[in-house]
KOLMAR-78260 format. One record per residue (C-alpha): z, y, x. Coordinates in steps of 0.1 Angstrom, whole numbers, plus 5000, padded with zeros to 4 digits. Each point is the difference from the previous one (the first is absolute). Example, Ala and Ser with C-alpha at 12.3 -4.5 7.8 and 13.67 -1.06 7.14 Angstrom:
<sites>
<site c3="5078" c2="4955" c1="5123"/>
<site c3="4993" c2="5034" c1="5014"/>
</sites>
This chain:
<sites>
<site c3="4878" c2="5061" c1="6024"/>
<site c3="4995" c2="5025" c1="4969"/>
<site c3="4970" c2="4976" c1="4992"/>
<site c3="5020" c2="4968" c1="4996"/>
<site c3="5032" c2="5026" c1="4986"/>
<site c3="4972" c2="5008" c1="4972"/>
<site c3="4988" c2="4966" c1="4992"/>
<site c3="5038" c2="4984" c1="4997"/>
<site c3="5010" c2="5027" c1="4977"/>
<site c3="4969" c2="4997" c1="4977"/>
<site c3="5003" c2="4963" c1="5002"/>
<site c3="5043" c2="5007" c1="4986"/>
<site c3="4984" c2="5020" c1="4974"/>
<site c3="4975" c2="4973" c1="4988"/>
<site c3="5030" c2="4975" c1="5003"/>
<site c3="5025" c2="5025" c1="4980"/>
<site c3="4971" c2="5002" c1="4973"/>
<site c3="4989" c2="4966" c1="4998"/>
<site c3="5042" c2="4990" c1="4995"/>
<site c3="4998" c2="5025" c1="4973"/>
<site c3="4973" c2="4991" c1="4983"/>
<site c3="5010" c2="4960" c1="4997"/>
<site c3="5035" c2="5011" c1="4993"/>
<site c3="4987" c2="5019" c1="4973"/>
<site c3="4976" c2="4973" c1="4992"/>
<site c3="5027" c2="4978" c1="5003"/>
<site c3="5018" c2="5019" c1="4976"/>
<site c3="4971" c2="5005" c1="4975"/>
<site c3="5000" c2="4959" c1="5004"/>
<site c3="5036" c2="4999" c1="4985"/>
<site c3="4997" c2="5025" c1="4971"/>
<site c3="4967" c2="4980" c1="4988"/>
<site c3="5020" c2="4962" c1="5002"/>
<site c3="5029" c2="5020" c1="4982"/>
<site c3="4974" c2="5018" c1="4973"/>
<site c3="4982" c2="4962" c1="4996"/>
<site c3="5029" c2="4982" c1="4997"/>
<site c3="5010" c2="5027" c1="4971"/>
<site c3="4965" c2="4999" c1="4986"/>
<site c3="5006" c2="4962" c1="5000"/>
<site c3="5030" c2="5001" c1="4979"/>
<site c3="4984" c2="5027" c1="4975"/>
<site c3="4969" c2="4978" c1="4997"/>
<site c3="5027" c2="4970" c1="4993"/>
<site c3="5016" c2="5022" c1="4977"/>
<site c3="4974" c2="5014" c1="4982"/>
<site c3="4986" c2="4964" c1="4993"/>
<site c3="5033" c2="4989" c1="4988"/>
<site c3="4997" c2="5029" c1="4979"/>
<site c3="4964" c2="4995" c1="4989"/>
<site c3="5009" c2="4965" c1="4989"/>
<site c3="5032" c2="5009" c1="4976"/>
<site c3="4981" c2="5021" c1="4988"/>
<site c3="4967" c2="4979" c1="4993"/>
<site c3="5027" c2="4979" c1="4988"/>
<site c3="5011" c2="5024" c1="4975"/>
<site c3="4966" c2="5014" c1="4991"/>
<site c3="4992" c2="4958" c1="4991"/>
<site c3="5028" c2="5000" c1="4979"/>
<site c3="4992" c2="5033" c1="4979"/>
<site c3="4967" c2="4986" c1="4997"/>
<site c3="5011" c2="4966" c1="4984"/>
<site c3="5024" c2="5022" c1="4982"/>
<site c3="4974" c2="5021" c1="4981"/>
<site c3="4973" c2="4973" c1="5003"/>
<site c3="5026" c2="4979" c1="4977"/>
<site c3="5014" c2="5028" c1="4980"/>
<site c3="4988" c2="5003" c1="4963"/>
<site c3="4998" c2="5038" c1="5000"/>
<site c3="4966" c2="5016" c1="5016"/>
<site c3="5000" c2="5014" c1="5035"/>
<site c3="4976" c2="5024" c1="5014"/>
<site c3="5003" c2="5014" c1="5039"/>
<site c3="4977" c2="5031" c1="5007"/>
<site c3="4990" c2="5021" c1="5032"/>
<site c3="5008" c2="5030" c1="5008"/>
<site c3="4968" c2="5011" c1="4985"/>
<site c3="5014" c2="4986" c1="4965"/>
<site c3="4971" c2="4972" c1="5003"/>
<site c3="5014" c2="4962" c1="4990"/>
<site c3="5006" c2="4981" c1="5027"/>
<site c3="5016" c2="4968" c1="4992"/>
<site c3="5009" c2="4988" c1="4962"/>
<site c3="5022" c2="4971" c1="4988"/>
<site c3="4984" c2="4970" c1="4975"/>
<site c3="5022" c2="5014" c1="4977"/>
<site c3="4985" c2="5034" c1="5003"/>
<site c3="4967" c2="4981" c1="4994"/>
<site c3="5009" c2="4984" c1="4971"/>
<site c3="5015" c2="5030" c1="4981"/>
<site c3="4969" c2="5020" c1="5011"/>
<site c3="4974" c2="4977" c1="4989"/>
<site c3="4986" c2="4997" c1="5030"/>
<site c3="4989" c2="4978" c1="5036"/>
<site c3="5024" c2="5019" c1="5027"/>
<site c3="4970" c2="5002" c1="5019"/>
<site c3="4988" c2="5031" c1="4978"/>
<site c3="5030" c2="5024" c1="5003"/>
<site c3="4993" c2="5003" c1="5036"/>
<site c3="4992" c2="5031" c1="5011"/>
<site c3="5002" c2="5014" c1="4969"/>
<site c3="5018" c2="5031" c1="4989"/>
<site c3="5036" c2="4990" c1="4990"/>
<site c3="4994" c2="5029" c1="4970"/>
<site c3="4966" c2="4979" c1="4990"/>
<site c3="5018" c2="4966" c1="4998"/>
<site c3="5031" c2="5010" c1="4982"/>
<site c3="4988" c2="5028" c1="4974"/>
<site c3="4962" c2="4989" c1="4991"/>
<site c3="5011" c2="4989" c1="4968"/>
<site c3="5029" c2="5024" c1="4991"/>
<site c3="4990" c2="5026" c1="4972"/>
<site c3="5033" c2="5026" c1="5005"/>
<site c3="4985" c2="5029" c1="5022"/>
<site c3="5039" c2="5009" c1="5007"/>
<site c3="5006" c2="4966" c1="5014"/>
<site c3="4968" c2="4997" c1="5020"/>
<site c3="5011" c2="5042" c1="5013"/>
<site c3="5040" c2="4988" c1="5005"/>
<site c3="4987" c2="4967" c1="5026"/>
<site c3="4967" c2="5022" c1="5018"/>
<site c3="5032" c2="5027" c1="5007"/>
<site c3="5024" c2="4976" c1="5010"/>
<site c3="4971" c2="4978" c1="5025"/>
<site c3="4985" c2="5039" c1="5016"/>
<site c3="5035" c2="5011" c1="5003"/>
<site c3="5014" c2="4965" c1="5017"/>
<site c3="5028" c2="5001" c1="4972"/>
<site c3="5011" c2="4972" c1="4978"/>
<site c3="4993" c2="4990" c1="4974"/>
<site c3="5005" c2="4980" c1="4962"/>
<site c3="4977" c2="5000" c1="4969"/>
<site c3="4990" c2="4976" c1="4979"/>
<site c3="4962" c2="5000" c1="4998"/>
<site c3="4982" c2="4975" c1="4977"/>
<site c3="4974" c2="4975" c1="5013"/>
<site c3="4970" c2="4987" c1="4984"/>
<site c3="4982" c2="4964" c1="5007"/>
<site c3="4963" c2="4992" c1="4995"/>
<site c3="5016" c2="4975" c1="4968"/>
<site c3="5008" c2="5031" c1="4986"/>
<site c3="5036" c2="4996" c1="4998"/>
<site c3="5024" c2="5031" c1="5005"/>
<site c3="5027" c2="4992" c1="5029"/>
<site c3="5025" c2="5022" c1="5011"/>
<site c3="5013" c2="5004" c1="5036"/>
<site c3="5029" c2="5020" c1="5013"/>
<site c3="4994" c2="5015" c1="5036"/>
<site c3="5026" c2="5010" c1="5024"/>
<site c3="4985" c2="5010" c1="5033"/>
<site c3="5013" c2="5016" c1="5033"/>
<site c3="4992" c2="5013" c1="5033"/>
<site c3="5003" c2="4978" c1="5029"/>
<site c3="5012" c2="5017" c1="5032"/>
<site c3="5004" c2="4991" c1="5032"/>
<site c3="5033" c2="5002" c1="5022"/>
<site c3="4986" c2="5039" c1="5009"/>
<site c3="4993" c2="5003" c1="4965"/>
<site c3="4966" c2="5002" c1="5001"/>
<site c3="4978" c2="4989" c1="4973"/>
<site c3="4984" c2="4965" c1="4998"/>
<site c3="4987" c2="4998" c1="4969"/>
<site c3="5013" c2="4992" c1="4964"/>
<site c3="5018" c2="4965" c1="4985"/>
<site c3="4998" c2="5002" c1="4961"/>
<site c3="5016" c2="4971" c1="4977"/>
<site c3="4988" c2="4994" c1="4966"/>
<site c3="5015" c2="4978" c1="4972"/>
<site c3="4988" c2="4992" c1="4971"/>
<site c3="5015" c2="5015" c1="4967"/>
<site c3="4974" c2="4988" c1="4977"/>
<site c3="5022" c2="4976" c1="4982"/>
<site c3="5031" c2="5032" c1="4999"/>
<site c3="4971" c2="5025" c1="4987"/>
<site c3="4991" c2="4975" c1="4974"/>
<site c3="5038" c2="4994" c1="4987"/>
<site c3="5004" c2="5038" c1="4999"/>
<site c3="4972" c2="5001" c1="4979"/>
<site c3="5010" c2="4975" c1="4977"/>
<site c3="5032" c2="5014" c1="5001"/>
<site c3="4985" c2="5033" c1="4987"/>
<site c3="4977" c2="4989" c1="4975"/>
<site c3="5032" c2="4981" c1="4985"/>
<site c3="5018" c2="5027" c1="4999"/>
<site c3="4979" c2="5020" c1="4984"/>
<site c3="4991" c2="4975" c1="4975"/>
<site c3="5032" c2="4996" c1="4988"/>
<site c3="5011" c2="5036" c1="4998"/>
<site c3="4972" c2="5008" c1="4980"/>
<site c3="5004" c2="4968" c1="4980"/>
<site c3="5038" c2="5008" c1="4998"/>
<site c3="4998" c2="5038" c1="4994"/>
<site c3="4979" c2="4999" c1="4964"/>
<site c3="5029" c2="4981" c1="4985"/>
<site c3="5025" c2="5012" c1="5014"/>
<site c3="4987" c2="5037" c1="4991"/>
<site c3="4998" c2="4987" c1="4962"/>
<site c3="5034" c2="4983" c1="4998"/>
<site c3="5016" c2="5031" c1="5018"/>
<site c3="4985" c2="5021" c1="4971"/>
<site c3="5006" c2="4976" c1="4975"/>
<site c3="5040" c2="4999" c1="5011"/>
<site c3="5001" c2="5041" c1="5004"/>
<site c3="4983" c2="5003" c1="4964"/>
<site c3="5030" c2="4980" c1="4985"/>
<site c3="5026" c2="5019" c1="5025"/>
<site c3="4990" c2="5031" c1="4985"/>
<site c3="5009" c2="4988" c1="4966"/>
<site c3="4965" c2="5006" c1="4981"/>
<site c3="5012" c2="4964" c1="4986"/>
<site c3="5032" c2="5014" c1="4987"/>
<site c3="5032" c2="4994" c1="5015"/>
<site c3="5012" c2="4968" c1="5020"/>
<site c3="5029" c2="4979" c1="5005"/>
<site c3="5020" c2="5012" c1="5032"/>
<site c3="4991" c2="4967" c1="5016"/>
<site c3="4967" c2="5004" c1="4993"/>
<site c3="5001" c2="5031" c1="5016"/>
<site c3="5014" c2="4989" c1="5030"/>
<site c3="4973" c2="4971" c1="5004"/>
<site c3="4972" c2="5023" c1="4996"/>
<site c3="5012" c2="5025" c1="5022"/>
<site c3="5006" c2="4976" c1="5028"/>
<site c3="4965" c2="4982" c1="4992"/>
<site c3="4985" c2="5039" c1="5004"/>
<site c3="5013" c2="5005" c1="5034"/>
<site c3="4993" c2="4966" c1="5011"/>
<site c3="4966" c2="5008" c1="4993"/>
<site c3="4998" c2="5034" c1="5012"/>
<site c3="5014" c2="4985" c1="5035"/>
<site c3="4973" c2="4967" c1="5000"/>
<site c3="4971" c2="5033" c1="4997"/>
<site c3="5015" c2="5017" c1="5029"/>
<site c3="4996" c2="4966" c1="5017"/>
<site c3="4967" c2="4995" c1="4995"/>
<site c3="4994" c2="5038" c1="5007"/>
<site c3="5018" c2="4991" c1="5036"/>
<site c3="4977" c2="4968" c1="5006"/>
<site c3="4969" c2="5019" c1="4991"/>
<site c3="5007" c2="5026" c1="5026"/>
<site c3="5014" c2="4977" c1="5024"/>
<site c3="4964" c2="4983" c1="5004"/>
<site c3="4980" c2="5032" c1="5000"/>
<site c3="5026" c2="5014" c1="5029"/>
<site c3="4995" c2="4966" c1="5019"/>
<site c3="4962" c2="4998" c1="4995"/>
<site c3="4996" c2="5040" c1="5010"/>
<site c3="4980" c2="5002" c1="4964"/>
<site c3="5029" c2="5031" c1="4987"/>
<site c3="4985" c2="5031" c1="4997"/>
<site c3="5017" c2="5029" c1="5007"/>
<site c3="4988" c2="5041" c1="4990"/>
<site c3="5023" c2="5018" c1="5031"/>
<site c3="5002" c2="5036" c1="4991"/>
<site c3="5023" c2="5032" c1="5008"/>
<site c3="5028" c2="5001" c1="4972"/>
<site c3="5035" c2="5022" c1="4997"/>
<site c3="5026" c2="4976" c1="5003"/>
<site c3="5019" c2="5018" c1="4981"/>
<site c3="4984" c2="4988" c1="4969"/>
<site c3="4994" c2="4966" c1="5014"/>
<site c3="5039" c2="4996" c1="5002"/>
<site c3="5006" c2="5016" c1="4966"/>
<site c3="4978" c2="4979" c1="4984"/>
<site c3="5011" c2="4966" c1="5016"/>
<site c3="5037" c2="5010" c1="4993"/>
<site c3="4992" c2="5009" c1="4959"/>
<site c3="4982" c2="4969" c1="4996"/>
<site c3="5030" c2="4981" c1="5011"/>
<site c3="5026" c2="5017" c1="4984"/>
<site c3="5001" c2="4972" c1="4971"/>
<site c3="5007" c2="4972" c1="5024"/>
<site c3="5027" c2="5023" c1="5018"/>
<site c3="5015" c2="5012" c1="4967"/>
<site c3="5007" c2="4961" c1="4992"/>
<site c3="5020" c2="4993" c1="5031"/>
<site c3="5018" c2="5035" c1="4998"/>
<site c3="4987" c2="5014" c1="5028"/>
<site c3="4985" c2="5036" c1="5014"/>
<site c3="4972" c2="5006" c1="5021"/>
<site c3="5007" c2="5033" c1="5020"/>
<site c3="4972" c2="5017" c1="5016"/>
<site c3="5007" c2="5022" c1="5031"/>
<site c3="4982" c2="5035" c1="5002"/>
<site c3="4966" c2="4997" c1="5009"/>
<site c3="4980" c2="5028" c1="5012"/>
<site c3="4967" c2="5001" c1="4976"/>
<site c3="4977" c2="5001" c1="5025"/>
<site c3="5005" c2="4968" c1="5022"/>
<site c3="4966" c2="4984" c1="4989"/>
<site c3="4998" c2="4959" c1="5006"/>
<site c3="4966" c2="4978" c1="5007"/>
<site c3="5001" c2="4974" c1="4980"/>
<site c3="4985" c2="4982" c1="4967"/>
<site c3="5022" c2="5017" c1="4973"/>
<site c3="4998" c2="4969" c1="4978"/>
<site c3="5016" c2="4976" c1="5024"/>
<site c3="5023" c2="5026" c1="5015"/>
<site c3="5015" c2="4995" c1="4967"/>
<site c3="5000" c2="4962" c1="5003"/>
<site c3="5017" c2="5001" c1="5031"/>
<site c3="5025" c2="5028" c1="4989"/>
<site c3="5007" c2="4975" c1="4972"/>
<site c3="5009" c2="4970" c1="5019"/>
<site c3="5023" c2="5018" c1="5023"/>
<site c3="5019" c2="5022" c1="4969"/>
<site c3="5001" c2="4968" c1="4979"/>
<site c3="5015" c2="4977" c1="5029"/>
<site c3="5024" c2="5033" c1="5011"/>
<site c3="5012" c2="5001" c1="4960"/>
<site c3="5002" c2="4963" c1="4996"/>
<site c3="5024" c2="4995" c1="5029"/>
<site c3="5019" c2="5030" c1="4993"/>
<site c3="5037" c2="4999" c1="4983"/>
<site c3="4999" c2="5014" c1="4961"/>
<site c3="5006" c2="5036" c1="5005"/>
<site c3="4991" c2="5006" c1="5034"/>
<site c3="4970" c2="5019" c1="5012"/>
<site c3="4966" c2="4996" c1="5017"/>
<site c3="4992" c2="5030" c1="5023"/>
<site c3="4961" c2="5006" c1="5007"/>
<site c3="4998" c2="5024" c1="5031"/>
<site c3="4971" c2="5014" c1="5023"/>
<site c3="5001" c2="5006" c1="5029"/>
<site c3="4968" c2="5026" c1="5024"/>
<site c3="5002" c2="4994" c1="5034"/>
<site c3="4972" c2="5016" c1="5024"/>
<site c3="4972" c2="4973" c1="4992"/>
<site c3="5017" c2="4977" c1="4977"/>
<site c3="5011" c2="4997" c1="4962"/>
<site c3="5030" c2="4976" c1="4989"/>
<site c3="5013" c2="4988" c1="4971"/>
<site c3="5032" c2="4987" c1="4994"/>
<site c3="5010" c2="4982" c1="4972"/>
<site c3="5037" c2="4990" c1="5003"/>
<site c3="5023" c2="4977" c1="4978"/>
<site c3="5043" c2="4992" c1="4994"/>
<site c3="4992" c2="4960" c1="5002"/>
<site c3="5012" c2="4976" c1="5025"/>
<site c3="4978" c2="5003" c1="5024"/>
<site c3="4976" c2="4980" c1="5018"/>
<site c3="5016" c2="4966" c1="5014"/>
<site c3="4989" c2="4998" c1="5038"/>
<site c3="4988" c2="4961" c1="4998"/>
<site c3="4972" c2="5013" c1="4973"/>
<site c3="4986" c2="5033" c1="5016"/>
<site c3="4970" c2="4988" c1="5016"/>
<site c3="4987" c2="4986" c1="4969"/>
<site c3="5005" c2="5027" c1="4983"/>
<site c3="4964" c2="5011" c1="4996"/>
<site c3="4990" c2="4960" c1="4996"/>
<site c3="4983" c2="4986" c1="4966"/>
<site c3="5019" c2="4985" c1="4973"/>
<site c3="5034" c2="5008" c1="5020"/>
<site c3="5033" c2="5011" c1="4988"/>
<site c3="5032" c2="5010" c1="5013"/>
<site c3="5017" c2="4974" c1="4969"/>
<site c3="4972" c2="4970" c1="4999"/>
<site c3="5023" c2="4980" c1="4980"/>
<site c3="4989" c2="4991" c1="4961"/>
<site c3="5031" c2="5021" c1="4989"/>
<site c3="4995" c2="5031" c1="5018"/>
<site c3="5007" c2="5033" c1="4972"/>
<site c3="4977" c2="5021" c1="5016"/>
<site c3="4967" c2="4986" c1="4992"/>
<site c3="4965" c2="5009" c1="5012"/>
<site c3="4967" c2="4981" c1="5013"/>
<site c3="5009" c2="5003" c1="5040"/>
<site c3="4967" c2="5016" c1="5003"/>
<site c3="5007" c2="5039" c1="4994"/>
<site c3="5011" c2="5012" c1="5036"/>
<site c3="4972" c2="4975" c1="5019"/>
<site c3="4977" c2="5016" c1="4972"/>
<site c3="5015" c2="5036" c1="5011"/>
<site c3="4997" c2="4995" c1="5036"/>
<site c3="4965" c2="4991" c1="4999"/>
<site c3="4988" c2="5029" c1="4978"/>
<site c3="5021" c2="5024" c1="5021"/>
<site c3="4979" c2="4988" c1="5035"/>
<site c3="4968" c2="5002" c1="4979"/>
<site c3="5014" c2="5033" c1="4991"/>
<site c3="4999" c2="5009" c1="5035"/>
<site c3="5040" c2="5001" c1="5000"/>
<site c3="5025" c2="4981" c1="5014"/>
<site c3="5031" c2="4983" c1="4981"/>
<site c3="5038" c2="4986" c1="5014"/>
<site c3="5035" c2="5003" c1="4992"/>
<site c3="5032" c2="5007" c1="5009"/>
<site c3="5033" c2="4984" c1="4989"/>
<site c3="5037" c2="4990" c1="5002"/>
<site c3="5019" c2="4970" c1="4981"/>
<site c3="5020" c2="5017" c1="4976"/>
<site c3="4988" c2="5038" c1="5003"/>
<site c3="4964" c2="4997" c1="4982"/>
<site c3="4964" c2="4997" c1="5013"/>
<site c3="4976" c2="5028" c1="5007"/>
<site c3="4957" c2="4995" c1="4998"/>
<site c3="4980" c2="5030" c1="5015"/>
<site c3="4964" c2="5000" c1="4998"/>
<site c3="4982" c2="5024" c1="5029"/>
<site c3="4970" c2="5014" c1="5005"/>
<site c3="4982" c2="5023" c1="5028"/>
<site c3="4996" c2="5037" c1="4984"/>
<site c3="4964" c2="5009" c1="4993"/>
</sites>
């Protein structure tokens, strides 16, 4: 009896595993149809996905195939990868011999500036963007200039998968700007000689050595002297104009007292202030505050902004110059009793040939170059330049610099 008890028992527990085993085989058999039929839809997904974008990736690739601007696609390792016929064509070259090639080599072999060539190699090591203008050489020997704009590509974790750079060709721009520039100085020097002599000629006869003149006379001769004292300044304003734009103005940036710098600009525009009646006020100035600049066009710049703040200042009123040390900073402040700057004309402010009154009978005169001529020296200057007004309660111009 305690044999066949023994072997019934054993036999339950074989039977209790065995159950357990195909239940949880059973079980196992479930989760895996569930986790295939999820796998399925994934797969379905993903391939839907895959398509669009194929899809996509052949319709960027007609895109920059057909565009007439020069596309280059690098690797991670900044080696080309894929370029555009347009890319070819600019480059001089079969697409076929970019690849592989450094995207450094392809796009600065021919370009001269070492600070262009440093700005890109920083921009491409760094995985930063980037914009220069770099010039290109062909085996005709014919000078062709490309602008590049080129960018990181990342992925959806933001990882890096290489670099995309556009280029478009400013050649035919480059070559107006020079023309431009050549004209321009061409015809300032050409007007300049005669102008210089008829300006003398008129002041000669002003100052009487001739004897005395008829009051209309007078009158004619003074108004030819100024019109040719303000066609000068014109020409003075173009001439700098191009040198700012083409980088070619030097500047000697030294340690001066302002002090003096202020006094000085402020004497040598007393005469213009005198005519309209008004009184440049300098605030106390502690004659230590030093300023990093080129004295010369300090002065320029000083100028424009005392000449503009007396110009549209009521007869009588004054012009305040103030300075202002803060912990790492210098600021000037010239401030005016005019009308104030209307709000539909204060982003162009700083913009060539503009003026607050553009209409052929403004009083106030002037090129429209002075303050997009003073804003430029001041960031070559190392400083900065803005403003501050209100219609009807003046307009105040500060200049700042970081402290030495």
């Amino acid at each position: 009896m305690n044999e066949t008890s023994d072997y019934k028992a054993a036999y339950l527990r074989q039977k209790a595993a065995r159950e357990r085993v195909e239940g949880l085989l059973e079980l196992r058999s479930r989760e895996l149809y569930e986790a295939n039929i999820v796998l399925q839809h994934q797969a379905k997904e993903l391939d839907i996905e895959n398509r669009a974008n194929k899809q996509l990736i052949d319709r960027l690739s007609r895109v920059a195939s057909q565009t007439s601007n020069g596309v280059v696609i690098t690797g991670v390792d900044g080696n080309v990868q894929w370029v555009n016929d347009s890319f070819s064509t600019l480059m001089r070259g079969d697409p076929a011999s970019f690849s592989n090639l450094p995207l450094l080599e392809v796009l600065l072999r021919s370009e001269p500036d070492l600070r262009v060539i440093s700005s890109v190699e920083s921009a491409l090591t760094e995985f930063k963007p980037f914009s220069a203008e770099v010039f290109i050489g062909d085996q005709q020997g014919q000078s062709r200039w490309a602008r590049i704009i080129g960018n990181p590509m990342l992925d959806s974790l933001g990882e890096l998968q290489g670099f995309m750079a556009i280029l478009v060709d400013i050649t035919q721009i480059k070559e107006a700007e020079r023309m431009k520039q050549e004209f321009t100085a061409a015809v300032s020097h050409e007007l300049r000689t005669p102008l210089t002599s008829i300006m003398g000629a008129v002041d000669v006869i002003n100052a009487g050595v001739f004897g005395p003149m008829p009051k209309a006379m007078e009158k004619l001769l003074s108004a030819a002297s100024r019109n040719c004292k303000r066609l000068l300044e014109l020409i003075d304003d173009l001439l700098d104009m191009d040198k700012l734009a083409a980088g070619k103005l030097s500047l000697k940036i030294e340690s001066y007292a302002l002090l003096p710098l202020l006094e000085q600009s402020i004497a040598a525009i007393q005469s213009y202030a005198d005519k309209y009646n008004i009184h440049v006020e300098l605030a106390a100035i502690a004659p230590d505050v030093r300023l990093l600049c080129d004295s010369r066009r300090f002065e320029q710049v000083m100028a424009n902004l005392l000449s503009n703040a007396i110009k549209f200042s009521p007869h009588g009123s004054p012009v305040r110059v103030a300075v202002l040390v803060q912990s790492n900073k210098i600021r000037i402040e010239v401030t005016d009793s005019g009308p104030g700057i209307a709000s539909e004309f204060r982003d162009r402010v700083f913009e060539y040939f503009t003026q607050a009154d553009s209409s052929d009978k403004r009083s106030k005169g002037g090129t429209g170059l002075g303050l997009a001529i003073t804003r430029k020296l001041v960031l070559q200057m190392n400083g900065d330049i803005g403003f501050e007004t209100v219609v009807g309660s003046g307009t105040t111009f500060w200049l700042e610099w970081l402290t030495e």
